[in-house]
C-alpha positions as CSV (number, residue, x, y, z in Angstrom):
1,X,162.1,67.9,139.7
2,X,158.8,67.0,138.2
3,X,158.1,63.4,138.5
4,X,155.6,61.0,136.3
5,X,153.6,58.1,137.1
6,X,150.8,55.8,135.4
7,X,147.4,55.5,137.2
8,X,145.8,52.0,137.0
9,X,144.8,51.1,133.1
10,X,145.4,54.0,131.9
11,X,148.1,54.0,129.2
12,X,149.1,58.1,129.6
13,X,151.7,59.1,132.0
14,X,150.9,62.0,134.9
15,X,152.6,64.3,135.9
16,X,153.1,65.7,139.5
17,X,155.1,68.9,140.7
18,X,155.4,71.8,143.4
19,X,155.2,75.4,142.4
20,X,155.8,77.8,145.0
21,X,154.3,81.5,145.2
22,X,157.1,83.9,145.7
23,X,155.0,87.0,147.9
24,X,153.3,84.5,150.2
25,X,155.3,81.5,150.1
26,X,152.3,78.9,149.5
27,X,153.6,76.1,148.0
28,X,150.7,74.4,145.5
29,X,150.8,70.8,143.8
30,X,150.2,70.2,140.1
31,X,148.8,67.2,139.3
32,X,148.1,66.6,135.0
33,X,148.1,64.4,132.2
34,X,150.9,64.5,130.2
35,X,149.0,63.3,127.2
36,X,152.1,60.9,126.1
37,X,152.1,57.0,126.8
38,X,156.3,57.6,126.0
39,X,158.0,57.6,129.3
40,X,160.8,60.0,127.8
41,X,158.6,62.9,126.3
42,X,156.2,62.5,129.4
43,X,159.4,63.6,131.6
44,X,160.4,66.2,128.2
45,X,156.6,67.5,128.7
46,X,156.5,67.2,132.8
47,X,160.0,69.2,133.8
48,X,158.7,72.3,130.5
49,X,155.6,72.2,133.0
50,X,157.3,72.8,136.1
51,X,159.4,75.4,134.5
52,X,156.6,77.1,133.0
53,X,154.6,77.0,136.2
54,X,157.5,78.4,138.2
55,X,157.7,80.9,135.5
56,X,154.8,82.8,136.1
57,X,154.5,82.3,139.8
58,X,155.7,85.8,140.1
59,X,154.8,89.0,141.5
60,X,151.2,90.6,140.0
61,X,147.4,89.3,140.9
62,X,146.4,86.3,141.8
63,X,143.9,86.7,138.8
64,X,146.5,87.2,136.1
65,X,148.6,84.7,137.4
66,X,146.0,82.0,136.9
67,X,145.6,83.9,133.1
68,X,149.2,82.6,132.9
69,X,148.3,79.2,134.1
70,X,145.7,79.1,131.6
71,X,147.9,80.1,128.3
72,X,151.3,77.8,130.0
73,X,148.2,74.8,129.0
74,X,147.3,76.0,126.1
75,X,150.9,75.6,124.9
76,X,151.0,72.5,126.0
77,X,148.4,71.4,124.1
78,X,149.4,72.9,121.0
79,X,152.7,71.1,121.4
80,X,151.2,68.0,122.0
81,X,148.9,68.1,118.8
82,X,145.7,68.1,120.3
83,X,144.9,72.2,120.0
84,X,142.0,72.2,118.3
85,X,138.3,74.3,117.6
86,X,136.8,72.9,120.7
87,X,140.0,73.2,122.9
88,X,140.6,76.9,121.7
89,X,137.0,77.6,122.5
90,X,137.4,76.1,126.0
91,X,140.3,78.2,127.2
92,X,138.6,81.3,125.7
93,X,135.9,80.3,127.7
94,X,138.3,80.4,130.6
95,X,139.9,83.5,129.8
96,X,136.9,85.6,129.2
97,X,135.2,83.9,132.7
98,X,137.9,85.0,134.5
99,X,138.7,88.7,132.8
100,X,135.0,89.3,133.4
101,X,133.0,86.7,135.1
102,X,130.7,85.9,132.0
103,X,130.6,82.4,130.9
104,X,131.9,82.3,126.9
105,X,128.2,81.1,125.2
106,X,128.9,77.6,123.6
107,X,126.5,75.9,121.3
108,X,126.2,72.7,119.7
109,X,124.5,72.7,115.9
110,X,121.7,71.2,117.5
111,X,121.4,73.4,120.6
112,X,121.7,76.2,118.4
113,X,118.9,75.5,116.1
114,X,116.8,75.1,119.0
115,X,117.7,78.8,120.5
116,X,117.2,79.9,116.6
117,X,113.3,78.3,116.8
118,X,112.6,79.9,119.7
119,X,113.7,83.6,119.0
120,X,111.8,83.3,115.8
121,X,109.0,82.1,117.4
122,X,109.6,84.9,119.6
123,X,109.6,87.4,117.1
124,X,106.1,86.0,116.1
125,X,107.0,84.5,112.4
126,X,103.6,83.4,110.8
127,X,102.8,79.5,111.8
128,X,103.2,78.8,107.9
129,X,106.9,79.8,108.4
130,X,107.2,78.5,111.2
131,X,106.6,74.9,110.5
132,X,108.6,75.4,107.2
133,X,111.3,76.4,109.8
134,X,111.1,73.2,111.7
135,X,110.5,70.7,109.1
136,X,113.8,72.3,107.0
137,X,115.8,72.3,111.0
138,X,114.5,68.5,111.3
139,X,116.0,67.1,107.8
140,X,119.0,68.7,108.9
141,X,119.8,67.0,112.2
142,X,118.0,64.1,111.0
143,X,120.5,63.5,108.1
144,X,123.6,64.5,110.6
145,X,122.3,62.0,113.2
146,X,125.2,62.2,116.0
147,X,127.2,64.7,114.2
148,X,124.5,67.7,115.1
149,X,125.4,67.4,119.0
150,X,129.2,68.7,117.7
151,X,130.6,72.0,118.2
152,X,128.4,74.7,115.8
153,X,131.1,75.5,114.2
154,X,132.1,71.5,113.0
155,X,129.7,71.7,110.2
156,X,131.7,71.9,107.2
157,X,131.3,73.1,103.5
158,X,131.6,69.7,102.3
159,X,128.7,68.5,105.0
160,X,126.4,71.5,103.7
161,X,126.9,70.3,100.2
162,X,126.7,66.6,100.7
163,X,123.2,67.5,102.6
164,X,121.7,69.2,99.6
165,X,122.7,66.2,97.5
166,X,120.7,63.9,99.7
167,X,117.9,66.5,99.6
168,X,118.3,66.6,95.6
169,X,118.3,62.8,95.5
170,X,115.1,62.4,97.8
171,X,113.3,63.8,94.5
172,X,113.1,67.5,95.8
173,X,112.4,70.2,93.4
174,X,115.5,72.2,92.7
175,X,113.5,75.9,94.3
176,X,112.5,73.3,97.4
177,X,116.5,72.3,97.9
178,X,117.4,75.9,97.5
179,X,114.6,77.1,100.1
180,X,116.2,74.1,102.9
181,X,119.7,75.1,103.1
182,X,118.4,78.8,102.4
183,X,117.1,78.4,105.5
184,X,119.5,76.7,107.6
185,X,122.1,78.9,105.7
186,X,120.4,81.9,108.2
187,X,120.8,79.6,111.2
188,X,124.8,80.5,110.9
189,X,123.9,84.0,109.5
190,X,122.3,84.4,112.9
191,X,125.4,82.9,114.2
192,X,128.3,85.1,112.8
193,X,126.2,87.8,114.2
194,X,126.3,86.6,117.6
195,X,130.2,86.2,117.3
196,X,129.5,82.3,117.6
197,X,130.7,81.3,114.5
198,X,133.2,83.2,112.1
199,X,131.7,81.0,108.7
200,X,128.7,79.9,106.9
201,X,129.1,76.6,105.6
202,X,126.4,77.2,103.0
203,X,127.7,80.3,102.0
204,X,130.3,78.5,99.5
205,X,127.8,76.7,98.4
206,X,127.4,77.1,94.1
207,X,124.1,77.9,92.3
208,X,121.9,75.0,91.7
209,X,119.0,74.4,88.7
210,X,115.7,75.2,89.8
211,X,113.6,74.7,86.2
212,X,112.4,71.5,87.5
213,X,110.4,73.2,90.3
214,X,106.7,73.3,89.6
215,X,104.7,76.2,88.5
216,X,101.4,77.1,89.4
217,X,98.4,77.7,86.3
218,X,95.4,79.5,86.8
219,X,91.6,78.5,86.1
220,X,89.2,79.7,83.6
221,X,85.9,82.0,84.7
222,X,84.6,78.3,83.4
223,X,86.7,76.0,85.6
224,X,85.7,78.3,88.5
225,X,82.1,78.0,87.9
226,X,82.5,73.7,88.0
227,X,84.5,73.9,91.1
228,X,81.4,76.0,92.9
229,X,79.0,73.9,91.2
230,X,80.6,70.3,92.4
231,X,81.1,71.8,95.5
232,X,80.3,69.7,98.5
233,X,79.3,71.9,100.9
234,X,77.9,75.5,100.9
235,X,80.6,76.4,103.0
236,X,82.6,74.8,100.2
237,X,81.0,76.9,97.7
238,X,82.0,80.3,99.8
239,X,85.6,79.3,100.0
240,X,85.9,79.2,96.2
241,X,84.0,82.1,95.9
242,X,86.3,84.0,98.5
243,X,89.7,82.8,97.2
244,X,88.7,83.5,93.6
245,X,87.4,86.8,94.3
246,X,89.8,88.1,96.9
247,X,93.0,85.4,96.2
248,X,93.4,84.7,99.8
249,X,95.5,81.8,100.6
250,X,93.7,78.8,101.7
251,X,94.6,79.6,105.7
252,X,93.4,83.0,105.4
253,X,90.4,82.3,103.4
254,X,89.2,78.9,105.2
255,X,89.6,80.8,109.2
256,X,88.0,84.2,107.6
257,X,86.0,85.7,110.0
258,X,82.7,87.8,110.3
259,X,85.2,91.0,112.1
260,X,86.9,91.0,108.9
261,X,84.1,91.2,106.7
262,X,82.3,94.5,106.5
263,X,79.4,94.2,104.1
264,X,78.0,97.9,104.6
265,X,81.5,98.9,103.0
266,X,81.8,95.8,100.8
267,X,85.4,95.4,102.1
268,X,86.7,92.6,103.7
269,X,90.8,93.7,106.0
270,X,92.3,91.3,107.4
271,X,96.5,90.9,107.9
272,X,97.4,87.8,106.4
273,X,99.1,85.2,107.9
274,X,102.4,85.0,106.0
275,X,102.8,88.7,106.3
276,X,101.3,88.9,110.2
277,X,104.7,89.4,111.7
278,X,105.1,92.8,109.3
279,X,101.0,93.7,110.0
280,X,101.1,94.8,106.8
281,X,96.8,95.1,106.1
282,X,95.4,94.2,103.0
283,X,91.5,95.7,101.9
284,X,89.8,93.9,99.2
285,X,86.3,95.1,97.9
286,X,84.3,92.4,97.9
287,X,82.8,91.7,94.3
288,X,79.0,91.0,93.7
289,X,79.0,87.5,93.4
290,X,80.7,87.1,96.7
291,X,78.7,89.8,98.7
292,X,75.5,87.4,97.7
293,X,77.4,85.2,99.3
294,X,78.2,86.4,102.1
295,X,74.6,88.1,102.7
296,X,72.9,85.3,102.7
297,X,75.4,83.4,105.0
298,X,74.3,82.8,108.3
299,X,76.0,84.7,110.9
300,X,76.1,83.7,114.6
301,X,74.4,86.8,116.9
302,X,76.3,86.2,120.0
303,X,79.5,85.5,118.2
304,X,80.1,88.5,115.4
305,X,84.1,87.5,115.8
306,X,83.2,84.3,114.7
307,X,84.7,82.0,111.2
308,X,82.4,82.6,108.1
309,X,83.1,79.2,107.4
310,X,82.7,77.5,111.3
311,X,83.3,74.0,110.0
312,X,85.9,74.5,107.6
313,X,88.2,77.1,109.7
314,X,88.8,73.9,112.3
315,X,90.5,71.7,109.9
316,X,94.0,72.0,108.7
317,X,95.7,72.6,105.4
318,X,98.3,70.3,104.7
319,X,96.6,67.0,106.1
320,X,96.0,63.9,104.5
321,X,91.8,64.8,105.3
322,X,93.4,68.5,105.3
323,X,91.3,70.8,102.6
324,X,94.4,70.1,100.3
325,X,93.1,67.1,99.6
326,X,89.5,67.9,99.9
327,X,90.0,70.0,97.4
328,X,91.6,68.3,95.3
329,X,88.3,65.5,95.1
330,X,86.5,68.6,94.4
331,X,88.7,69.3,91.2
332,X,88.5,65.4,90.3
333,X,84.4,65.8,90.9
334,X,83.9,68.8,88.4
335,X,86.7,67.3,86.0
336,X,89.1,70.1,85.9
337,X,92.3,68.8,85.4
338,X,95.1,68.9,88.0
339,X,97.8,69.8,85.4
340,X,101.1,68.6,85.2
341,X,102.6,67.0,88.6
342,X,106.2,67.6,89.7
343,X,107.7,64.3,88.5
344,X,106.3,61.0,87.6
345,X,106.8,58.2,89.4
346,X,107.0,54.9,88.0
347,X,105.2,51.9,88.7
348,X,107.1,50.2,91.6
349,X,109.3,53.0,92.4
350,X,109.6,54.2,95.9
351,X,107.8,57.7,96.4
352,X,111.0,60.5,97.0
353,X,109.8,63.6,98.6
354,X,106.6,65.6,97.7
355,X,104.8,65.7,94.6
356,X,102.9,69.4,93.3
357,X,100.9,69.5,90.5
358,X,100.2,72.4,88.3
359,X,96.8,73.9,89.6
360,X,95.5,73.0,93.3
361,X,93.7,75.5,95.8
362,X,96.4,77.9,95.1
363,X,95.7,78.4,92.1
364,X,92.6,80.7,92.5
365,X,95.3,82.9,93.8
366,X,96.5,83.0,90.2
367,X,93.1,83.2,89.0
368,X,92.5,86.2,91.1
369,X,95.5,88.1,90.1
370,X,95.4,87.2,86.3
371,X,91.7,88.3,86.3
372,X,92.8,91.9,87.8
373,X,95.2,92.1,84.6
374,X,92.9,90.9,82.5
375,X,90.2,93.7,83.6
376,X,93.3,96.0,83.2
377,X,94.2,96.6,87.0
378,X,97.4,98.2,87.3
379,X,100.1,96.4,88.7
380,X,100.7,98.5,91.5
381,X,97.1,97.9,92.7
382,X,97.2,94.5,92.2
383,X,100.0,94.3,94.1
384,X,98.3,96.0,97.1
385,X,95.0,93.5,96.5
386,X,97.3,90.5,96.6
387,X,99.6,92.0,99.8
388,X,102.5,91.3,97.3
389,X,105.6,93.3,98.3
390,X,107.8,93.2,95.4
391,X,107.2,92.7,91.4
392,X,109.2,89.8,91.1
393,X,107.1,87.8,93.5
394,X,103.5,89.3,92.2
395,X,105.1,88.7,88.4
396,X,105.0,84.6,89.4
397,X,100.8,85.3,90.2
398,X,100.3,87.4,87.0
399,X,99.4,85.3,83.9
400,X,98.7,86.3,80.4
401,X,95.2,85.6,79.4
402,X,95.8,83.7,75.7
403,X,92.3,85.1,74.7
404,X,93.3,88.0,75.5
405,X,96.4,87.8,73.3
406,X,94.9,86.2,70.5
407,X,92.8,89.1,69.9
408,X,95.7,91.4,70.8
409,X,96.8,89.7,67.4
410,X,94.3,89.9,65.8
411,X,94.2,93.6,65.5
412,X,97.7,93.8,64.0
413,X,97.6,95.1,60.9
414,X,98.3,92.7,57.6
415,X,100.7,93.0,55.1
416,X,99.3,91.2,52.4
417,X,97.1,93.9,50.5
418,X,93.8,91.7,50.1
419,X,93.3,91.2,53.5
420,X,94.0,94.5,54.5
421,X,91.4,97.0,55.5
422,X,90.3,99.8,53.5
């Protein structure tokens, strides 16, 4: 008979019993917690042990004999109330390693978004979307704190949506919100197709408003010229001149380089970053105010791979001294207004999350491709000037020119008979 017995402080009674194997007659000893502090369902729970044990101590491997072993447990603990994700996912574990001798992969949230860095860094995402990946993986575990070194698969719906309305509340646009748990919504897409996880917790989650989100405005040929004129810097002076002419983001336009640029063809081909992983090439020809430019720029001999723009191309973005914020003095210098920003912020009032304003660097993107319309370009070549790979994301770059449709007007015929022509 199976007997039970406390161990020093510990408020769970053990149980102990023989089991004897009937083709070789080795007897074995079981020792377990009975995981019961009452004396009469520790004995109830001991003696179903021993029977179970004895149960399966028949003929048949030695391997599927311990399988036994292993399922007589998990009954146990399914009886006793403590079955749950984690304990099913340690016996399957057990199973699987011995059916086949591979270990069952087990991931916590934060383990897994680690792995889910790395293979996209593997797969050579563009550094742009890259650190997008790891600031969006960051607020994440940041906001779960202890909760992200749980099982993967802990994360619930209500977690997911209770993150996004700490993301909505920290003053984020409603397209920056729905770009975060876009984002760590393919963390568990990635998941599900490794068999790790059988939901996506921020797949339930409902449609949000995104008309609060910030939309960019283009410059005038006029603005343009200011921005070149109250330009700091000759290098300064190229970089409008490129992005305005060729609506290269700032990355790709401020780390241009001399390869790229062939002024024989007047073409400048170059993959851009955000695209690099795809190498899908873009060729601009490069217009005449540009190619002045760019002539008269001074190009090192020994160095023909080198940056067109050697000091600029070693300073980043997004810094507080980044070119961001260089050029936005510029635009403050030659008084062309910033536009709208995101939100206002009152006097007092803690700054929540990032603040855009209507027209930035970026914007000459806008510029660039609302010039092509205005000059009548196709939208399919535009497309293939701007590396844009679907309408609906080209359509956000593509603005109306208001000149352009005030004379559009204007030629429409009149219906009151005095003003009509003859």
């Amino acid at each position: 008979m199976a007997s039970i017995y406390k161990r020093p402080k510990s408020k769970k009674w053990q149980c102990q019993f023989y089991v004897t194997n009937t083709e070789t007659g080795e007897i074995t000893k079981v020792r377990k917690s009975t995981g019961f502090t009452n004396k009469k369902l520790a004995q109830q729970f001991a003696d179903e042990q021993e029977r179970t044990h004895k149960a399966v101590m028949v003929a048949g491997s030695d391997r599927a004999m311990r399988a036994k072993f292993l399922l007589a447990e998990a009954v146990a603990e399914i009886e006793r109330e403590t079955f749950t994700a984690p304990t099913a996912r340690k016996y399957i574990s057990k199973l699987l390693a011995l059916a086949t001798g591979e270990e069952l992969q087990s991931y916590t949230l934060e383990t897994w978004c680690e792995e889910w860095i790395r293979r996209k860094e593997r797969d050579k995402s563009s550094k742009a979307t890259m650190a997008r990946y790891k600031s969006h993986r960051d607020a994440l575990l940041e906001w779960l704190g202890t909760r992200s070194k749980r099982p993967l698969e802990a994360l619930t719906s209500q977690e997911a949506r209770q993150w996004r309305e700490h993301l909505q509340d920290g003053g984020r646009a409603g397209k920056t919100v729905l770009s975060y748990t876009k984002d760590a919504g393919a963390i568990y897409r990635a998941a599900i197709r490794e068999g790790l996880v059988s939901f996506n917790p921020f797949a339930s989650l409902e449609a949000i408003d995104t008309s609060d989100s910030q939309e960019r405005r283009p410059f005038t040929g006029e603005e343009v010229s200011k921005l070149i004129i109250a330009a700091p810097s000759e290098e300064w002076r190229g970089l409008v001149l490129v992005a305005a002419y060729t609506g290269l983001r700032l990355g790709d336009a401020s780390r241009l380089s001399w390869e790229a640029v062939d002024l024989e063809a007047k073409r400048i081909t170059l993959i851009p970053s955000k695209t690099a992983r795809k190498k899908r090439e873009v060729r601009i020809p490069i217009q005449e105010d540009l190619l002045a430019y760019l002539l008269a720029a001074p190009v090192a001999e020994d160095s023909p791979t080198s940056p067109v723009f050697p000091s600029l191309a070693t300073l980043k973005v997004g810094d507080r001294a980044g070119l961001s914020q260089a050029f936005a003095k510029i635009m403050a210098k030659a008084g062309v207004d910033r536009g709208k920003p995101s939100r206002i912020v009152k006097e007092g009032e803690a700054t929540k999350g990032r603040i855009t304003w209507e027209r930035g660097f970026h914007s000459l993107r806008h510029t660039f491709t609302t010039w092509l319309r205005g000059c009548g370009v196709s939208e399919e070549d535009r497309m293939a000037l701007t590396g844009h790979t679907t309408r609906d994301s080209h359509a956000i770059y593509s603005h109306a020119d208001e000149t352009a449709l005030r004379d559009a007007i204007d030629k429409l015929p009149s219906l009151n008979p005095k003003k009509s022509k003859p």
